[in-house]
N, C-alpha and C positions, 0 to 999 in steps of 0.2 A: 460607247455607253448610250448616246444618244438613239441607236434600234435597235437596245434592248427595251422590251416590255418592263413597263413599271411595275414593282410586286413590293406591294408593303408588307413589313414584317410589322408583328404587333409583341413588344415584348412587355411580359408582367412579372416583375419582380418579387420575392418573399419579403415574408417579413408578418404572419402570422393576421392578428384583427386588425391589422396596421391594411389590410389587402381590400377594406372595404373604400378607403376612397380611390382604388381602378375602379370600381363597382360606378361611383359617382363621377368619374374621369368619361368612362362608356355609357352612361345614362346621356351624359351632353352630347355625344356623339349619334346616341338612335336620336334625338330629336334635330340634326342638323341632318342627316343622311336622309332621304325622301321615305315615306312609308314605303314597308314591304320589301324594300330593299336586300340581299342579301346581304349574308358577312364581308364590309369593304377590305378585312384582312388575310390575303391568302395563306399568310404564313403564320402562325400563331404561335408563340416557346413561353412557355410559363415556368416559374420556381417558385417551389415551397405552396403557400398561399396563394400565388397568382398561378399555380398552375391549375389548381381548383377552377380560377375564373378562366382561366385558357381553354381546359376542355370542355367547360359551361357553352362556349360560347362558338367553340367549333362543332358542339354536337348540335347547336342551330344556325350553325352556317347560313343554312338556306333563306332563312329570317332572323339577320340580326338582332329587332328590335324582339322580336319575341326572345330570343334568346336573354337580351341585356333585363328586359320586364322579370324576368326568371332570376338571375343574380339580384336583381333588384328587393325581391318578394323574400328571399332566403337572408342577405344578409341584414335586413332591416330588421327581420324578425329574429333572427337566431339570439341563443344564450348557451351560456359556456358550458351546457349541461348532455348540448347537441352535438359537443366538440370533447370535449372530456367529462368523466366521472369528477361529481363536485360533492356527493355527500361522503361523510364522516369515515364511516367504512371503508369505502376506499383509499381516502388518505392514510389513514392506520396501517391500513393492508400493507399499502405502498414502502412508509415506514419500516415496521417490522419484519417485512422483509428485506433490505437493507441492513438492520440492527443485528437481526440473526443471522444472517450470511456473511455478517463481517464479522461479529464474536464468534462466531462456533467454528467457520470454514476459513475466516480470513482472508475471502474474494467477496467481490460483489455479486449479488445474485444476475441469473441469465437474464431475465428481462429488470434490465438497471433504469428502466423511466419511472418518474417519479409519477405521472399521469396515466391514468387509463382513457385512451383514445379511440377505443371501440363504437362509443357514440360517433364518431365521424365517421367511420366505416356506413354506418347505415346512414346516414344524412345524405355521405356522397351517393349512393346506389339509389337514392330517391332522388337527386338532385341532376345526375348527369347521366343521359341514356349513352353508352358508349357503342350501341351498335350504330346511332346515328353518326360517329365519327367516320367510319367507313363507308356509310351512304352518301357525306358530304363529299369525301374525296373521289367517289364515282360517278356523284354527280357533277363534280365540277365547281362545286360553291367551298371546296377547298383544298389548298395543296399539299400543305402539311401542317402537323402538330407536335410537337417537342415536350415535352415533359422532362425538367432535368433532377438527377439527384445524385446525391456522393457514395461512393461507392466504399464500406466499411476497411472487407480487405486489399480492395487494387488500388484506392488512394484516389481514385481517378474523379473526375467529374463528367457524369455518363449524361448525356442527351438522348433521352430512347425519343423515337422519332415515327409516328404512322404519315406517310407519305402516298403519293402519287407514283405511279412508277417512273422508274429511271433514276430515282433521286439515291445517292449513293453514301454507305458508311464511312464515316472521316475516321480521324485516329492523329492527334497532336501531342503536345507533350500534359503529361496529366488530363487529357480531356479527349473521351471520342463521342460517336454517334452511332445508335446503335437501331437498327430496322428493329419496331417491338407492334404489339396490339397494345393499344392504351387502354389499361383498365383500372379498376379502383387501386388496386396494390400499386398501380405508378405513383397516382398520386397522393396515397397515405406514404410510402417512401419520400418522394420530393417534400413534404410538410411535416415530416419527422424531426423533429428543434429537438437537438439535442440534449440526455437526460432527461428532459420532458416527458417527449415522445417516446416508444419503441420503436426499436429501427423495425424496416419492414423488409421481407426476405421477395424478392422479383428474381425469375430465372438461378433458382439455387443460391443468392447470395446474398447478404445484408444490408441495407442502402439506409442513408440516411437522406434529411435537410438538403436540398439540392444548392443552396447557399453556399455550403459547407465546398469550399476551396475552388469553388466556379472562378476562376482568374481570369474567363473573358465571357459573360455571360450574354454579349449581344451576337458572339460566333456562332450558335448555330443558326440562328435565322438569318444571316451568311451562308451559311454551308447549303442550308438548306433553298437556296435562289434570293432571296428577298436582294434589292438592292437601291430600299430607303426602309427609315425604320419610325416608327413610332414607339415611343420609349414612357412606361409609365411608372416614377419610382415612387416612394412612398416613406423619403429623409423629411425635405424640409429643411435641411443644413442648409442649403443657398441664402435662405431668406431670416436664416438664426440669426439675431448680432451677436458679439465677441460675450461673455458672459462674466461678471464679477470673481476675480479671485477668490478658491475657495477656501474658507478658513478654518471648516470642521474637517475631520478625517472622512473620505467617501464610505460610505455605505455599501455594503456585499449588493444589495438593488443597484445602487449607480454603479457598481464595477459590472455587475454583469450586464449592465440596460447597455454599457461601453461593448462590451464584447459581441452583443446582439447586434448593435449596431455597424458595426466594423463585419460582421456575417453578411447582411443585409444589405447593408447598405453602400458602404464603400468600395466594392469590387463594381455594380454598375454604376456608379458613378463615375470610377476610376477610367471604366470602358469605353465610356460614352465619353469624357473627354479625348480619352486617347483615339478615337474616331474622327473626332473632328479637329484636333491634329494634323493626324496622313490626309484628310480631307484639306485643309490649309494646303498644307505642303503641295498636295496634286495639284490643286489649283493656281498655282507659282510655274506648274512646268508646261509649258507649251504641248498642243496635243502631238505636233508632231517630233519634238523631243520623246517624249512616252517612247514613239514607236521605235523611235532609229533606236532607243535604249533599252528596250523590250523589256519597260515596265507596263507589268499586268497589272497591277492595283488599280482601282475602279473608286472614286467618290460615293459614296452612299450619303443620302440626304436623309438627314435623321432631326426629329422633331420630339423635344423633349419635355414633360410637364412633370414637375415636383409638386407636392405640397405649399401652397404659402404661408403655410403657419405652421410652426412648429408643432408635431403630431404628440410630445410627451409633453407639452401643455395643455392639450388637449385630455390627455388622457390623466392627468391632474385633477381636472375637474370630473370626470365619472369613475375614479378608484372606487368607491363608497355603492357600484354598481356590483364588484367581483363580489362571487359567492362567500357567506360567510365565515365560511370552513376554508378558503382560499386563505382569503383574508387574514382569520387565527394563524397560520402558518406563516403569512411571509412579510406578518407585522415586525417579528424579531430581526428581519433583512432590510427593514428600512423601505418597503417596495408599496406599504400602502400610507408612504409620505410623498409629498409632492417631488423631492430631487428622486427619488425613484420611479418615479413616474414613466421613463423609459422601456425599462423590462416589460412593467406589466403591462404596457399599452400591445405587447404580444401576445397575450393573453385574456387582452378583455372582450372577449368577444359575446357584448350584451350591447342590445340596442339605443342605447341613448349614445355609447361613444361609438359603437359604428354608423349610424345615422348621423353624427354629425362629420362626420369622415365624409360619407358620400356626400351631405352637403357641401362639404369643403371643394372634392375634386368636382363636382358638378360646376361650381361657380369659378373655380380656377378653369377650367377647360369654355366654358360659356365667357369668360375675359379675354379669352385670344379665339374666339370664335372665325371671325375671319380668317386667321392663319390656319385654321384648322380645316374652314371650308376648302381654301387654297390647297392645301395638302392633302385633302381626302379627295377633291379634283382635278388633282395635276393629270397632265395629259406627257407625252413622250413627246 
């Protein structure tokens, strides 16, 4: 382990307007990294949301900080307008198609999202030049980019992956790697939240939410060489305390802000413990035990920042941001009251709760500064 070369993996998790404090996680980092610097991540895997800022920031590999000043400038400003259809018409639309495809035919109609997500289509194509993906990895300022999302009919959790050559397609149980060109369609698929969104059709087939049944979301920047990680989630459970017994019946917002969350949130969580875990464990066995034993498993040094404050308190306090006609709708779910607050914080993507997002990760990643210098200049 000791002469292999260190290759950090940079992983960003989903979880929809919930993705702007990596935005504020990576702003602390261009200001700790020296000017002009390139991308310190060779290896970059995004889901959902954070895949958006994955290939943001691999298409400016070359210049980190210009890259990060980019995410910075988009999320600050963005409104849900940019990201989905928010007037009247279209919710109607969206409706009555449902109403008549379920009285008259009895199925749900073909396209069953409840949003129209065509505004992010053009955002992304202004926001991420993906020819520069392939210029970074020719040039060397990077090795690979992963893009994950679920695959409708094979069940699988697909890592499509633009690499460096050599680097080879996996295949596990429910989860492979698949050699792709990363273009907008990866990542409208990976950020596809189900019923929301439309799934989005890559190589003849239907993909959703890369969230969606990812059971070990730190493996492909594994697979893909990385062998330490930087891990950016965007729960905040660490730092929840225990919460008052509740006395009213939950709300259809808090059942589903639960569900969201357990997509989102709980598989990297799950992983990243379960990592440093076999990490314990190695660390108990003598190196040259390993050998005579002819265990292969390797330690990976992984570095992890959550949220420290709870992110649907937060989004408690800018509800009264979502669009009016949002709002009229999912007043009846209890989703524009404070225990609801969950769900919509996937949704609010208007700049007072995502600016205070990135304020948040800005100042959580700026608090362990030091360990972060240490980590971003480890040596072998």
């Amino acid at each position: 382990m000791s002469q292999e070369p260190l290759k950090t993996g940079l992983i960003l998790s989903g979880g929809g307007a919930r993705a702007a404090y990596q935005v504020g996680v990576l702003m602390a980092i261009a200001d700790i990294v020296p000017k002009g610097t390139r991308n310190p991540f060779p290896i970059i895997c995004g889901t959902s949301a954070g895949a958006i800022n994955a290939a943001a920031i691999a298409a400016h590999a070359h210049n980190y900080r210009r890259g990060v000043a980019g995410l910075e400038r988009v999320w600050a400003n963005i409104t849900a307008e940019q990201v989905y259809r928010t007037d009247l018409r279209s919710f109607l639309k969206s409706l009555f198609r449902w109403l008549i495809s379920s009285t008259v035919s009895g199925s749900t109609p073909v396209n069953s999202a409840l949003l129209d997500n065509r505004p992010l289509r053009k955002l992304l194509s202004l926001v991420v030049n993906f020819d520069r993906i392939g210029e970074a990895l020719k040039n060397g300022d990077l090795e690979a980019l992963s893009i994950t999302a679920s695959g409708y009919s094979s069940g699988e959790s697909v890592a499509f992956f633009q690499a460096q050559d050599g680097v080879n397609a996996w295949q596990r149980a429910r989860r492979v790697g698949r050699a792709s060109r990363i273009s907008v369609d990866h990542l409208l698929a990976s950020s596809a939240i189900p019923i929301l969104f439309p799934a989005q059709k890559v190589d003849n087939q239907f993909y959703g939410d890369g969230a969606l049944r990812q059971l070990a979301p730190l493996s492909p920047a594994l697979h893909l060489g990385a062998n330490r990680l930087l891990v950016i989630g965007v729960s905040g459970n660490e730092s929840t305390p225990p919460r008052r017994n509740m006395t009213a019946y939950p709300s259809l917002a808090q059942v589903l802000g639960h569900i969201l969350n357990s997509v989102f949130v709980d598989s990297l969580e799950a992983d990243v413990e379960r990592l440093e875990r076999v990490n314990q464990t190695l660390s108990a066995i003598p190196a040259k035990v390993r050998k005579q034993q002819g265990i292969t498993l390797r330690e990976v040094d992984v570095f992890k920042i959550y949220p420290s404050q709870p992110i649907d308190e937060i989004a408690a306090q800018h509800i009264k941001e979502l669009p009016k006609t949002l709002r009229f709708f999912l007043r009846g779910s209890g989703a524009t009251r404070s225990p609801g607050a969950s769900a919509v914080s996937y949704l609010l993507f208007e700049p007072g709760f995502t600016r205070s997002l990135m304020s948040l990760g800005y100042r959580d990643a700026m608090s362990r500064e030091e360990e972060l210098r240490a980590f971003l200049n480890a040596k072998n």
